[in-house]
N, C-alpha and C positions, 0 to 999 in steps of 0.2 A: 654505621654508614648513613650517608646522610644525600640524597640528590635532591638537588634544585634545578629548575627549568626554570632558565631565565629566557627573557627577550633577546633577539637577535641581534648583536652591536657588541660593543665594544665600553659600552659607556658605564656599564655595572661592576665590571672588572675594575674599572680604572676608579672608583668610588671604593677603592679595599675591600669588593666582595671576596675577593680570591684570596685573602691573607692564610686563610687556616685549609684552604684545600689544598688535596694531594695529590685529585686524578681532575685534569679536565676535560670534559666531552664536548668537541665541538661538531657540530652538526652540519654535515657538508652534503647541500641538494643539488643538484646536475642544472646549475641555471647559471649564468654568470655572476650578477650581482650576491647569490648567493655565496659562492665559492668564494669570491674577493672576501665576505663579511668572514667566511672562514676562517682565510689567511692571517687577517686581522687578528680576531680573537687568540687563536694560536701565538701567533707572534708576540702577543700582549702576555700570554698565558707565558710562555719561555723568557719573558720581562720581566714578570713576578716571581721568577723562580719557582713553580708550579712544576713539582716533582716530573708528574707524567703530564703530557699533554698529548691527547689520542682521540681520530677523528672517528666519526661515523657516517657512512653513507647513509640516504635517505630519500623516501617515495624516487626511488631508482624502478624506471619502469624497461628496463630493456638493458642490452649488452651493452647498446652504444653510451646509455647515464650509464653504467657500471664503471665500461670504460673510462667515459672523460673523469667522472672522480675519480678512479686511482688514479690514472695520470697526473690530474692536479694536485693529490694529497702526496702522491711521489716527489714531485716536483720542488712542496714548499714544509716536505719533513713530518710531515703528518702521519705520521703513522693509522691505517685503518681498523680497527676492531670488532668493526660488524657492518654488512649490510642490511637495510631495511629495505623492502619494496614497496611502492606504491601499492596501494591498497584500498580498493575504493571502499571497504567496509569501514576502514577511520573515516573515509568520510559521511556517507549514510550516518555513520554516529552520531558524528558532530553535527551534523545538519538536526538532528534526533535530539541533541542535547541531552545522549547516555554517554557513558566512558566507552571507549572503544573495545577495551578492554572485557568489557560484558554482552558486546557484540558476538558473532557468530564465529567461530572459530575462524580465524585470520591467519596469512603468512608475517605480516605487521607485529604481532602477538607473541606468535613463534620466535621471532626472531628478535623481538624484544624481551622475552625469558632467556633466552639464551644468553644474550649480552648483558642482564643482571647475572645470571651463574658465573660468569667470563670474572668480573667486576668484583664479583666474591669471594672467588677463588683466587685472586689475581691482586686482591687491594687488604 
């Protein structure tokens, strides 16, 4: 198994990154612009005929982002696969310039283990 983190857009897809994958994770944050970039990618992803295309919420800090992302990932077939919450400890990190990941025990972390176990089990 192989994950890449790419930039947000539409534009790396469409240059035949996505020939040989089979899961995409598109990353859907409780902002407007964000979610539209979503949509996209998604919709690019089920273009390339990209077996699975499965979203993910992200720095979700309350019911109400909780909410509006399902609702919009309901909306445009996106199926969800995990929630992440905002976590100010990714950002201390960052700011830090360590991995977050070697930060303080996080719900971020947590729930980023989980969604590789999911992905493992599952792909």
């Amino acid at each position: 198994m192989t994950i890449v983190d790419m930039e947000a857009g539409v534009e790396h897809l469409s240059r035949g990154t996505g020939r040989y994958v089979d899961t995409l994770l598109v990353t859907l944050e409780p902002y407007y612009k964000a979610l539209e970039t979503s949509r996209r990618c998604a919709e690019l992803g089920r273009e390339l005929n990209i077996p699975h295309v499965l979203g993910v919420a992200n720095k979700v800090r309350d019911a109400a982002d909780a909410d509006a992302v399902k609702a919009f990932a309901a909306a445009h077939g996106i199926p969800l696969v995990a929630t992440i919450p905002f976590d100010d400890a990714v950002r201390l990190a960052d700011l830090a310039g360590t991995p977050f990941v070697d930060a303080q025990p996080n719900a971020a972390v947590s729930d980023l283990d989980r969604l590789a176990g999911w992905l493992l089990a599952n792909n």
